[in-house]
VODO-771362 format. One record per residue (C-alpha): residue number from 1; x, y, z. Coordinates in nm, 2 decimals. Each point is the difference from the previous one (the first is absolute). Layout:
REM VODO-771362
+-----+--------+--------+--------+
: num :      X :      Y :      Z :
+-----+--------+--------+--------+
: NUM :      X :      Y :      Z :
...
+-----+--------+--------+--------+
***
This chain:
REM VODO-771362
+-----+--------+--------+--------+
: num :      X :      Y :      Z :
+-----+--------+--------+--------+
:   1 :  -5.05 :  -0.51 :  -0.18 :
:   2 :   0.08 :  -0.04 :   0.34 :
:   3 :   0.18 :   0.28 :   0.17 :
:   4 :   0.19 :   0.09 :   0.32 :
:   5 :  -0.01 :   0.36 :   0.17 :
:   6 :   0.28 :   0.04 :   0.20 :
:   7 :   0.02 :   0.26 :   0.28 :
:   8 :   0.35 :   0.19 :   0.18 :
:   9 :  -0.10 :  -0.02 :   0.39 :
:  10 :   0.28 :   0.12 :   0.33 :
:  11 :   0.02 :  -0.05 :   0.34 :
:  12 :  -0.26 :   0.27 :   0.07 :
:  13 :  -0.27 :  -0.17 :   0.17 :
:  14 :  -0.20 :   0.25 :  -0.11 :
:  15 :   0.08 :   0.03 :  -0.39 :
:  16 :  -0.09 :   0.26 :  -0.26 :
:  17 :  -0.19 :  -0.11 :  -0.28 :
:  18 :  -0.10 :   0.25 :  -0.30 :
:  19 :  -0.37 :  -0.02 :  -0.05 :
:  20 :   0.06 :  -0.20 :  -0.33 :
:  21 :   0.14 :  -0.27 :   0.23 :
:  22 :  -0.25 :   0.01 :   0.25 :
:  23 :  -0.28 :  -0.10 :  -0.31 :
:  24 :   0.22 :  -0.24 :  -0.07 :
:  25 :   0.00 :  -0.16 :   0.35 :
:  26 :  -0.34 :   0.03 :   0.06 :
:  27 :  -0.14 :  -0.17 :  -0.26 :
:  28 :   0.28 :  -0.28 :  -0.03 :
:  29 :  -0.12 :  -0.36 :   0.12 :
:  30 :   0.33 :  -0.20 :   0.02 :
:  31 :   0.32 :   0.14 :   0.18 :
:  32 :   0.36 :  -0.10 :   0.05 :
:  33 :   0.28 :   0.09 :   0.21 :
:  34 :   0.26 :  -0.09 :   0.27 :
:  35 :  -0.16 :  -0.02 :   0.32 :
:  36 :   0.16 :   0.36 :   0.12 :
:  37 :  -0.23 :   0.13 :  -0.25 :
:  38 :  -0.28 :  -0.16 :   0.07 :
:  39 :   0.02 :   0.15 :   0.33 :
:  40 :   0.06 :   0.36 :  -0.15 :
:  41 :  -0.31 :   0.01 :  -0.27 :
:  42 :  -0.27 :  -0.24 :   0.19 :
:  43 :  -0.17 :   0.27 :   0.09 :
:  44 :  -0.06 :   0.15 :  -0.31 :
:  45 :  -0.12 :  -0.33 :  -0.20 :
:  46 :  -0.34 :  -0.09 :  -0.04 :
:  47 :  -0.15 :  -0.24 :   0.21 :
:  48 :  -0.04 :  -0.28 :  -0.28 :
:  49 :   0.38 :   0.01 :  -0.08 :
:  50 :   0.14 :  -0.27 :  -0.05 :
:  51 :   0.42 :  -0.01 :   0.10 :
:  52 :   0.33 :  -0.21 :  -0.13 :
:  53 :   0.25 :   0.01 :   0.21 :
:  54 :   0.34 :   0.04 :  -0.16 :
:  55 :   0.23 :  -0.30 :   0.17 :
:  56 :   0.28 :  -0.21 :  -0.12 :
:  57 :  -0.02 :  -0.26 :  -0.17 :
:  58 :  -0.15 :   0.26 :  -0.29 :
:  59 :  -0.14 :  -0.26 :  -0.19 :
:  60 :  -0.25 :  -0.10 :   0.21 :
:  61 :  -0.13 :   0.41 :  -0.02 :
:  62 :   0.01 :  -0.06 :  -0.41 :
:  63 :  -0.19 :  -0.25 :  -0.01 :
:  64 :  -0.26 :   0.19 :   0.25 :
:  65 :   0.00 :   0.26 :  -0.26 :
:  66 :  -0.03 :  -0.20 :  -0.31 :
:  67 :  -0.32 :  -0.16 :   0.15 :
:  68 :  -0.13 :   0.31 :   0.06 :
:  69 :   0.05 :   0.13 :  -0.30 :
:  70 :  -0.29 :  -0.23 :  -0.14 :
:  71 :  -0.25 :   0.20 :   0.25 :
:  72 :   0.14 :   0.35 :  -0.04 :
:  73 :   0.15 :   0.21 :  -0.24 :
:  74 :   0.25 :   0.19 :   0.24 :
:  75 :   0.21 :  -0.04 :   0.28 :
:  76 :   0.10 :   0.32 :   0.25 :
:  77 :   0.37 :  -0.11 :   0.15 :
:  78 :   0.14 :   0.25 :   0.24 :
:  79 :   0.37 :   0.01 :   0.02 :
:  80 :   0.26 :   0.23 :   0.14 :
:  81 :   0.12 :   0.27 :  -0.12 :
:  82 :   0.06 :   0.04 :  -0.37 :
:  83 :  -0.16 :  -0.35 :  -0.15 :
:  84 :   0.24 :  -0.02 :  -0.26 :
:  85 :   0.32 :   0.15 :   0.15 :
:  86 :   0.14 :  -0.36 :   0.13 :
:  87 :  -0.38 :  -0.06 :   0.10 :
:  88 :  -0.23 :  -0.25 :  -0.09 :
:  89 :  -0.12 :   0.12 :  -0.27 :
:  90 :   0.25 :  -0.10 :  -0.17 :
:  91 :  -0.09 :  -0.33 :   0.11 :
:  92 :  -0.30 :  -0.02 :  -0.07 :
:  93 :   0.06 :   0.08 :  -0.39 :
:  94 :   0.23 :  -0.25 :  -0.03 :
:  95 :  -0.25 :  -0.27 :   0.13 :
:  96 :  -0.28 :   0.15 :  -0.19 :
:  97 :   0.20 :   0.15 :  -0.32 :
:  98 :  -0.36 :   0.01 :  -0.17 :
:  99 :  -0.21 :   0.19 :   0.28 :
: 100 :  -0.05 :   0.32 :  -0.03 :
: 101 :   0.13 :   0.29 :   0.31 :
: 102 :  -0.08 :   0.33 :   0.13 :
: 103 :   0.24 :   0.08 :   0.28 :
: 104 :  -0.08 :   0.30 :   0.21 :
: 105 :   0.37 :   0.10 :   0.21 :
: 106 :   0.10 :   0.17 :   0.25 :
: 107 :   0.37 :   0.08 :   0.18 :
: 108 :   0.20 :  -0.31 :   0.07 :
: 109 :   0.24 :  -0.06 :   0.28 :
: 110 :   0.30 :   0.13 :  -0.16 :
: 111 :  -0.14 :   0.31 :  -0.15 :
: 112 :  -0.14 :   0.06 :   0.38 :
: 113 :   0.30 :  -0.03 :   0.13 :
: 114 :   0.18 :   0.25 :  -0.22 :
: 115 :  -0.29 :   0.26 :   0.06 :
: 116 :   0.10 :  -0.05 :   0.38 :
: 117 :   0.33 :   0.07 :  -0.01 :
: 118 :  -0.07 :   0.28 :  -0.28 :
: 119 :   0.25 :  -0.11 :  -0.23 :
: 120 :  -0.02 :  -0.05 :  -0.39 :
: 121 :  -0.04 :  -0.32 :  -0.11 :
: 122 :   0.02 :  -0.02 :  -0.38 :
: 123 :   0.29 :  -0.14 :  -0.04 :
: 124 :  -0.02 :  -0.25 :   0.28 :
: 125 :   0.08 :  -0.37 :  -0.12 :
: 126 :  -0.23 :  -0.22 :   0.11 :
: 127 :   0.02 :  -0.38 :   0.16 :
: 128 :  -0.23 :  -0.21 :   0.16 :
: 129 :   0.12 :  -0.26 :   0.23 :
: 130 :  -0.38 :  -0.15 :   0.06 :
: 131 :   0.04 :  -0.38 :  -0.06 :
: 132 :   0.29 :   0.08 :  -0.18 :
: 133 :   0.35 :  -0.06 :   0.03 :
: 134 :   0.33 :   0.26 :   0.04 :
: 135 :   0.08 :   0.02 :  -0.30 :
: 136 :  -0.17 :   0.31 :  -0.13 :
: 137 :   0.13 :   0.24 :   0.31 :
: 138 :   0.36 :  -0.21 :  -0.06 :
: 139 :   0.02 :   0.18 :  -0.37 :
: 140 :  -0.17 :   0.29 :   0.14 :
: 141 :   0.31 :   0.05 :   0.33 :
: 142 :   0.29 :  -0.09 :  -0.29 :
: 143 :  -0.14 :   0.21 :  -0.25 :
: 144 :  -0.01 :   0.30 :   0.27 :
: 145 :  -0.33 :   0.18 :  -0.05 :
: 146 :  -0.05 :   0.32 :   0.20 :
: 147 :  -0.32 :  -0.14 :   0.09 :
: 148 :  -0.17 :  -0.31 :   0.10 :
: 149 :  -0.33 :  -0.10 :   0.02 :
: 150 :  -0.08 :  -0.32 :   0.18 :
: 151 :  -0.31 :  -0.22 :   0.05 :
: 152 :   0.04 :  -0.21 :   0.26 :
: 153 :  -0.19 :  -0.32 :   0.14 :
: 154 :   0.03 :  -0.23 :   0.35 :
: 155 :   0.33 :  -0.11 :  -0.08 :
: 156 :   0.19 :   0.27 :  -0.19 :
: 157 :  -0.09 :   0.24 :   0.28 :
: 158 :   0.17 :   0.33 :   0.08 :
: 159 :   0.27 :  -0.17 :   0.20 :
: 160 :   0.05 :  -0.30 :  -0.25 :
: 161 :   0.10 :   0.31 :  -0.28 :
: 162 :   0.23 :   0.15 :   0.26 :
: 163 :   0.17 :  -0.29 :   0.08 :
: 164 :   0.04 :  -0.13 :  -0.36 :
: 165 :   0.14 :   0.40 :  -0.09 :
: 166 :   0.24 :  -0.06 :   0.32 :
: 167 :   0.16 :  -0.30 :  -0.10 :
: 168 :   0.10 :   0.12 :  -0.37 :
: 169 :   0.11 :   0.34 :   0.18 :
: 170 :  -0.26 :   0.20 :  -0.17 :
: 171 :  -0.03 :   0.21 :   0.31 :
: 172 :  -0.06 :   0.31 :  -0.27 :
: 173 :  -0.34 :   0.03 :   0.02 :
: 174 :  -0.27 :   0.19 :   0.27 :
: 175 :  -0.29 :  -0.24 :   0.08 :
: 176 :  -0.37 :   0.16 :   0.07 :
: 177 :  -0.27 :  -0.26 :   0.06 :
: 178 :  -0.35 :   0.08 :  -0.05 :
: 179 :  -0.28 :  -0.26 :   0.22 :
: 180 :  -0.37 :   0.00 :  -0.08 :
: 181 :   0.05 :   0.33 :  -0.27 :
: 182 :  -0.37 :   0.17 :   0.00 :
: 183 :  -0.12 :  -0.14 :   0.36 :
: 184 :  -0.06 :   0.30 :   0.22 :
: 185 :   0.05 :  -0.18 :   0.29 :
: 186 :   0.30 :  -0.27 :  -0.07 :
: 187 :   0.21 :   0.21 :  -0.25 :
: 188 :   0.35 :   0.01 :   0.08 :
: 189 :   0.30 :   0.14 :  -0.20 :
: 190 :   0.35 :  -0.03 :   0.17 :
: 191 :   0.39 :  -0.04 :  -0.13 :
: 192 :   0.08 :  -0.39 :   0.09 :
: 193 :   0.07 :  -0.07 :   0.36 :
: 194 :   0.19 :  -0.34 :   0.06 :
: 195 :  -0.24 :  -0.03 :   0.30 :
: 196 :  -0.30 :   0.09 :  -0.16 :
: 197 :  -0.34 :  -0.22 :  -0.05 :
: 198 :  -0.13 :   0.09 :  -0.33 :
: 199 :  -0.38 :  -0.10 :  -0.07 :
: 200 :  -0.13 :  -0.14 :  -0.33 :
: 201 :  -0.08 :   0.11 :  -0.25 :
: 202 :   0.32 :   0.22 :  -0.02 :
: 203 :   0.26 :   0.13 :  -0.31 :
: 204 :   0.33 :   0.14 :  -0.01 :
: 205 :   0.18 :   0.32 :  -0.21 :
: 206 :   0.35 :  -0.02 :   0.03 :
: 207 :   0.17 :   0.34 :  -0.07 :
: 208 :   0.41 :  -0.03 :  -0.08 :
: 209 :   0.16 :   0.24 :   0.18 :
: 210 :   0.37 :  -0.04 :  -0.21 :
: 211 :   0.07 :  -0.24 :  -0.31 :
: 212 :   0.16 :  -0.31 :   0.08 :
: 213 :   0.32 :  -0.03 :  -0.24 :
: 214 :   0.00 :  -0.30 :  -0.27 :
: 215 :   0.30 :  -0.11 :  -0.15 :
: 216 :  -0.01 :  -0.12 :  -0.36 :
: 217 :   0.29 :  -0.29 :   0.08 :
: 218 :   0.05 :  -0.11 :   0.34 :
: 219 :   0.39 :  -0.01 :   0.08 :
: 220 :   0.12 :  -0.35 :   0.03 :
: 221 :   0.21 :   0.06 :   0.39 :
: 222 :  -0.36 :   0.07 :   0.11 :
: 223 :  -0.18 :  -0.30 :   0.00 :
: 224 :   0.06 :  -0.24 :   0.24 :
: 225 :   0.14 :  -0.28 :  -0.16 :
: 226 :   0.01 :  -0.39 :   0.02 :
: 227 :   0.28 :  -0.09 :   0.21 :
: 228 :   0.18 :   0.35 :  -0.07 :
: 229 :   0.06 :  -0.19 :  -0.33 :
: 230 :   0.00 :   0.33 :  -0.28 :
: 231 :   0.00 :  -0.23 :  -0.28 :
: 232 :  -0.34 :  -0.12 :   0.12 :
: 233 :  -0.17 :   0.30 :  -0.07 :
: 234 :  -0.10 :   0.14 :  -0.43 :
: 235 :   0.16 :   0.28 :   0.02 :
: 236 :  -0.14 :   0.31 :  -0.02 :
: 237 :   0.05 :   0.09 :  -0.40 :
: 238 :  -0.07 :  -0.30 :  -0.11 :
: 239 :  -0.30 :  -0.06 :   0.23 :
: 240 :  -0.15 :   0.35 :  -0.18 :
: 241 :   0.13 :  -0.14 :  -0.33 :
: 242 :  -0.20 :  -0.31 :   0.13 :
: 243 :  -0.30 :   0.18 :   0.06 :
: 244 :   0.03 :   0.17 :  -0.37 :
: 245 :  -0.03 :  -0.35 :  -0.16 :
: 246 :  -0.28 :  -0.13 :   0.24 :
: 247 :  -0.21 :   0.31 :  -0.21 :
: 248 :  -0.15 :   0.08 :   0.35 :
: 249 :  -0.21 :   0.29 :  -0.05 :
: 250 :  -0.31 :  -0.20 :  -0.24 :
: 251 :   0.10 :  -0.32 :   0.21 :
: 252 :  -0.27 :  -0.06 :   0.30 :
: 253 :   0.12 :  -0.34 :   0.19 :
: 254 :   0.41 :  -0.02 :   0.07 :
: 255 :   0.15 :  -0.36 :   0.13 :
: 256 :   0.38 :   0.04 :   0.12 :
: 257 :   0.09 :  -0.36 :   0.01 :
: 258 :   0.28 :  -0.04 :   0.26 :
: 259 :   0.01 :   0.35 :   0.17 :
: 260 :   0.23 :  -0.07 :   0.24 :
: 261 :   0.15 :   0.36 :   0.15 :
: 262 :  -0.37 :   0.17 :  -0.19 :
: 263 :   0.17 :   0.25 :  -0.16 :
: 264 :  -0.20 :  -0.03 :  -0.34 :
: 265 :  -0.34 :  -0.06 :   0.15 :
: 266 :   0.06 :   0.32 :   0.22 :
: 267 :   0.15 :   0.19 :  -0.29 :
: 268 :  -0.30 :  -0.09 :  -0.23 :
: 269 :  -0.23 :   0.05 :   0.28 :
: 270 :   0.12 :   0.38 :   0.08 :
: 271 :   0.01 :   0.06 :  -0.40 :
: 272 :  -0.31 :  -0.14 :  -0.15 :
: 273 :  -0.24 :   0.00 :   0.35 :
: 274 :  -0.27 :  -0.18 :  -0.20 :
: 275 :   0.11 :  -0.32 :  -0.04 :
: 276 :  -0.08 :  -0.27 :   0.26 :
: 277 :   0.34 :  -0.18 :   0.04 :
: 278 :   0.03 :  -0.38 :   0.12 :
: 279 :   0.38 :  -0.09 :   0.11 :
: 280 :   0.10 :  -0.31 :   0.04 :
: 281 :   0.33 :  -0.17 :   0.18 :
: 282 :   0.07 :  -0.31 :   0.09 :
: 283 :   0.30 :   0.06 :   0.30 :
: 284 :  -0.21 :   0.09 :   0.29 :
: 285 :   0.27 :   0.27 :   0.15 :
: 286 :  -0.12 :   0.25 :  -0.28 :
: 287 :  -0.37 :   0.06 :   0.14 :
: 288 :   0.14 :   0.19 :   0.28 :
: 289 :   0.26 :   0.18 :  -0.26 :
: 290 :  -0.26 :   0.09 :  -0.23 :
: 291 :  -0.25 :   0.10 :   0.21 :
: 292 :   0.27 :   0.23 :   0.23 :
: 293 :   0.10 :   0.17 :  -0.34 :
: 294 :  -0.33 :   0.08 :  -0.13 :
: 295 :  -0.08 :   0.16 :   0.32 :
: 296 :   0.30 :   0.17 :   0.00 :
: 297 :  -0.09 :   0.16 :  -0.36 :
: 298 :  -0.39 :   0.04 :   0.05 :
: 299 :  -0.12 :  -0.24 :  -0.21 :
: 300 :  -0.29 :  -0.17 :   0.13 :
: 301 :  -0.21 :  -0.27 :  -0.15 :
: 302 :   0.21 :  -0.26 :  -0.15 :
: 303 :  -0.14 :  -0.33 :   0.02 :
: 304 :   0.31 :  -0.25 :   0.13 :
: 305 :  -0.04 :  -0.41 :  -0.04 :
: 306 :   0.27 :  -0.19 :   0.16 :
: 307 :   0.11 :  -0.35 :  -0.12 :
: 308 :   0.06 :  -0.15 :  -0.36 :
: 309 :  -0.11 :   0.10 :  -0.26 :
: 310 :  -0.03 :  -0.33 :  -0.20 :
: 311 :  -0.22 :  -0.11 :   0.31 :
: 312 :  -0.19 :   0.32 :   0.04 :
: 313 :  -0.40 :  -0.02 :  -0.11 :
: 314 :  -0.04 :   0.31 :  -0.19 :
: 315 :  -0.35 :  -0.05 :  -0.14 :
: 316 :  -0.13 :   0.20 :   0.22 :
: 317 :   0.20 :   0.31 :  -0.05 :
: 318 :  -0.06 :   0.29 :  -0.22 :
: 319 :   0.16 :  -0.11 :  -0.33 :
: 320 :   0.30 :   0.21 :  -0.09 :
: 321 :   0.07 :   0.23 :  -0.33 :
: 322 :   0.33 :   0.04 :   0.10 :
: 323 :   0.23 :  -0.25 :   0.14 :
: 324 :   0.40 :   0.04 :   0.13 :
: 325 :   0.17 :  -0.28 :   0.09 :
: 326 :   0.29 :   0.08 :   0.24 :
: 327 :   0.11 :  -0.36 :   0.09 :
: 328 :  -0.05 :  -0.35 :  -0.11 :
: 329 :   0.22 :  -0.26 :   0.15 :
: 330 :   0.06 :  -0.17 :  -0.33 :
: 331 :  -0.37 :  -0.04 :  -0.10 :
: 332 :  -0.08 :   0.30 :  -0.22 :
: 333 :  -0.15 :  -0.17 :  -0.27 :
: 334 :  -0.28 :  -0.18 :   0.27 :
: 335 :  -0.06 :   0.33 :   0.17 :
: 336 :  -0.04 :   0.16 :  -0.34 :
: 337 :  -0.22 :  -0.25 :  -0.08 :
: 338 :  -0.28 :   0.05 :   0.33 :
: 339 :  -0.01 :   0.32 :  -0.07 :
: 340 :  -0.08 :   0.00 :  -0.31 :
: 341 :  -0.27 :  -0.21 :   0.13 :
: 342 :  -0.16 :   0.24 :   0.13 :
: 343 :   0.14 :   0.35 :  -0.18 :
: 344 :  -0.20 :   0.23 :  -0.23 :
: 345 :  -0.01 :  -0.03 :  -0.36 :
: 346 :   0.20 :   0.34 :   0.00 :
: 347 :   0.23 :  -0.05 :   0.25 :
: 348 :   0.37 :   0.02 :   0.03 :
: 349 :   0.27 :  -0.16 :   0.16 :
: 350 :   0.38 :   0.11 :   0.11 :
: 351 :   0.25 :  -0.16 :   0.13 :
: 352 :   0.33 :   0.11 :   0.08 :
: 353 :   0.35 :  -0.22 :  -0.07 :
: 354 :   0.35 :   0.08 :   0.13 :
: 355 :   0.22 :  -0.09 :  -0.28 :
: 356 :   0.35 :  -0.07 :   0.13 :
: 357 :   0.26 :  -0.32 :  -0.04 :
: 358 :  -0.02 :   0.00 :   0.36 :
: 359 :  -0.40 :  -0.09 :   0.03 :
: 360 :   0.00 :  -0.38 :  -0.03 :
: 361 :  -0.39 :   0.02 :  -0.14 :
: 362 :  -0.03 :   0.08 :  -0.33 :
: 363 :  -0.35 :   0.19 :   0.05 :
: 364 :  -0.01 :   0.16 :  -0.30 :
: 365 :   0.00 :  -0.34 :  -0.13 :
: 366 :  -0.24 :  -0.10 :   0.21 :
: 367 :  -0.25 :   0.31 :  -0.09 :
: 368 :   0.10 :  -0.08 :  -0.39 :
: 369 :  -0.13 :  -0.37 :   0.01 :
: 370 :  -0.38 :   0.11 :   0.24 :
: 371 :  -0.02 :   0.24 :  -0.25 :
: 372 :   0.02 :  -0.21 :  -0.33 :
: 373 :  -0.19 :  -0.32 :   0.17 :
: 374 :  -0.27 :   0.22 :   0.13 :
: 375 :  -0.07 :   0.18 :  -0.32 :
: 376 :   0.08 :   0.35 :   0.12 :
: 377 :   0.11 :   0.35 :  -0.15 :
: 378 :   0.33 :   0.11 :   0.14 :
: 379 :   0.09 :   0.38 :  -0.07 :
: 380 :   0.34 :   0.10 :  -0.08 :
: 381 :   0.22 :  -0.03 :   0.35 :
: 382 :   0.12 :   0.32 :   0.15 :
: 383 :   0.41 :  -0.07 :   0.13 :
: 384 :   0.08 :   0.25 :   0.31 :
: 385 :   0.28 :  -0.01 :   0.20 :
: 386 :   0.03 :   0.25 :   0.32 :
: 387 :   0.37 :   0.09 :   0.12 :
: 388 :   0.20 :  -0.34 :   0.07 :
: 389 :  -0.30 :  -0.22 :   0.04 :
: 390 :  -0.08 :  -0.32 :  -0.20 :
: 391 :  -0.20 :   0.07 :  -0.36 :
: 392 :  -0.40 :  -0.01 :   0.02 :
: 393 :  -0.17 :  -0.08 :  -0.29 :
: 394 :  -0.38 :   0.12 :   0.04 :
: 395 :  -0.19 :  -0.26 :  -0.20 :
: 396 :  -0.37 :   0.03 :  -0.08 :
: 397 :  -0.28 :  -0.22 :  -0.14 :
: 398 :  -0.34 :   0.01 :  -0.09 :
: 399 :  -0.24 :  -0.30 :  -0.14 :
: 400 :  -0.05 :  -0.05 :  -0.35 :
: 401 :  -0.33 :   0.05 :  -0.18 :
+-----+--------+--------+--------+
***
């Protein structure tokens, strides 16, 4: 059984190793690593080692390690930090789900950080930003945790995070940045400064200094709207009511099909953070609408895709579990129809139709006759009407099994 024995390293270039390590170490003959920590344990290998380097593209280091798995039994990988706190331990198992592993930890980077400043850190939510994208610290800022924890890489740096916070007014939170934690000579620990070079490696805590107010239904006269129009907009009851039927809380991929002023993508972004949301319009004035209104509210992270629909590629997209569809132009049953294309077993679709002698499209018509030709389950409609505006029927489908 081959096995891997991975060991916590930091920026001290003079680390602390328990004598159980040491053994370890000294009578190892093939090592791994980035190059950082090549430089920090040479010393302390034996002369015969032989070393990996850890570099992208990974693959090329597995199949290093598989071929020397036919000569040796084990393989010592320093990492840094804790190994399997967002480390590469974690990797490694899930290449090599049938080796066996020893990891030996120590502090990482966030837990360093927090000593610094002497503040608890138990309930700290965690996200790392390392090769990833915004999302995580998006749900973290609208969900308003007290505090932040933040792993950060070459291009979600320090002044990347600010900026992002800045744009989507979350200005509520004290930034401390920590550079080379456990390096007596290059540690730094600061609160951001605009002006500031920060060195790598470096992390973030973010402390709120007052909670940032959600509403649960955004009023209607504060969006801005498409062409000052306010029948353009869902408005704000039965956008919530909307939300209800969508069954957003188990769903994990929302499409809002002709968003036009945004107001249920930014709604169901503030309420249910978790979802990734693609929106989709056609009339090229609403990108600047929808993207003014969702900074307006502080909801970051909504993916936006100009241009129709009907001539959109959306293979490559993350395929939705929930799908509203907020215009159509007449061609419900072929938009209907993609995305069912590409839609989960279990997912749901809404759509809602004005019902009123005055609307020359019958579009509960039109949702009747996609529903019966492409074989799906409608629920019972739900028939709102708020103050002197036209009747909304809230209609809802599912596929058939």
């Amino acid at each position: 059984m081959v096995s891997f024995i991975v060991i916590g390293i930091t920026d001290n270039p003079k680390p602390f190793f328990p004598p159980e390590v040491l053994e370890i170490i000294k009578q190892g003959k093939v090592f791994s690593g980035g190059k950082r920590h090549h430089e920090i344990v040479a010393p302390l290998l034996p002369k015969d080692a032989q070393w990996i380097d850890i570099t992208v593209p990974l693959d090329a280091v597995f199949e290093q390690y598989s071929s020397l798995f036919t000569l040796h039994s084990s393989l010592i990988v320093f990492a840094s930090g804790d190994p399997l706190f967002f480390g590469f331990a974690n990797t490694l198992q899930r290449e090599f789900p049938d080796a066996e592993m020893v990891v030996y930890p120590t502090f990482n980077s966030l837990q360093m950080l927090a000593h610094r400043m002497v503040i608890p850190y138990h309930d700290m939510h965690i996200v790392s930003l390392t090769g990833r994208p915004w999302d995580k610290l998006d749900e973290a800022l609208i969900n308003g945790y007290p505090l932040i924890g933040c792993l950060t890489d070459k291009q979600k740096t320090p002044h990347a995070i600010h900026q992002r916070m800045k744009e989507y007014g979350y200005d509520n939170y004290v930034m401390t940045i920590g550079e080379h934690l456990g390096n007596d000579t290059s540690e730094r620990v600061s609160q951001y400064d605009s002006k500031a070079d920060y060195a790598n490696p470096n992390c973030v805590i973010l402390q709120q200094t007052e909670k940032r107010f959600r509403r649960f239904g955004i009023p209607d006269y504060e969006f801005t709207l498409l062409d000052g129009r306010e029948k353009m907009i869902t408005k704000m009851p039965i956008r919530l009511l909307t939300l209800q039927a969508l069954d957003l809380p188990k769903r994990h991929v929302l499409w809002d099909i002709g968003f036009c002023t945004g107001s249920i993508s930014i709604e169901a972004r503030l309420q249910f953070p978790h979802l990734q949301i693609e929106a989709f319009e056609v009339r090229p004035e609403c990108e600047s609408i929808i993207n003014e209104n969702a900074h307006r509210f502080g909801a970051p992270g909504i993916n936006i895709h100009m241009g129709d629909f009907l001539e959109t590629d959306i293979s490559l997209f993350p395929r939705p579990d929930a799908v509203f569809i907020g215009g159509h132009g007449g061609q419900l049953k072929e938009i209907i129809e993609k995305v069912l294309s590409v839609m989960t077993d279990d997912g749901i679709i809404v759509f809602n139709s004005v019902t009123s002698p005055k609307v020359t499209t019958d579009s509960h018509r039109l949702w009747e006759e996609a529903c019966q030709e492409l074989h799906l389950k409608q629920e019972p409609p739900l028939h709102v009407q708020i103050d002197d505006y036209n009747p909304i029927e809230i209609l809802k489908a599912t596929k058939l099994y």
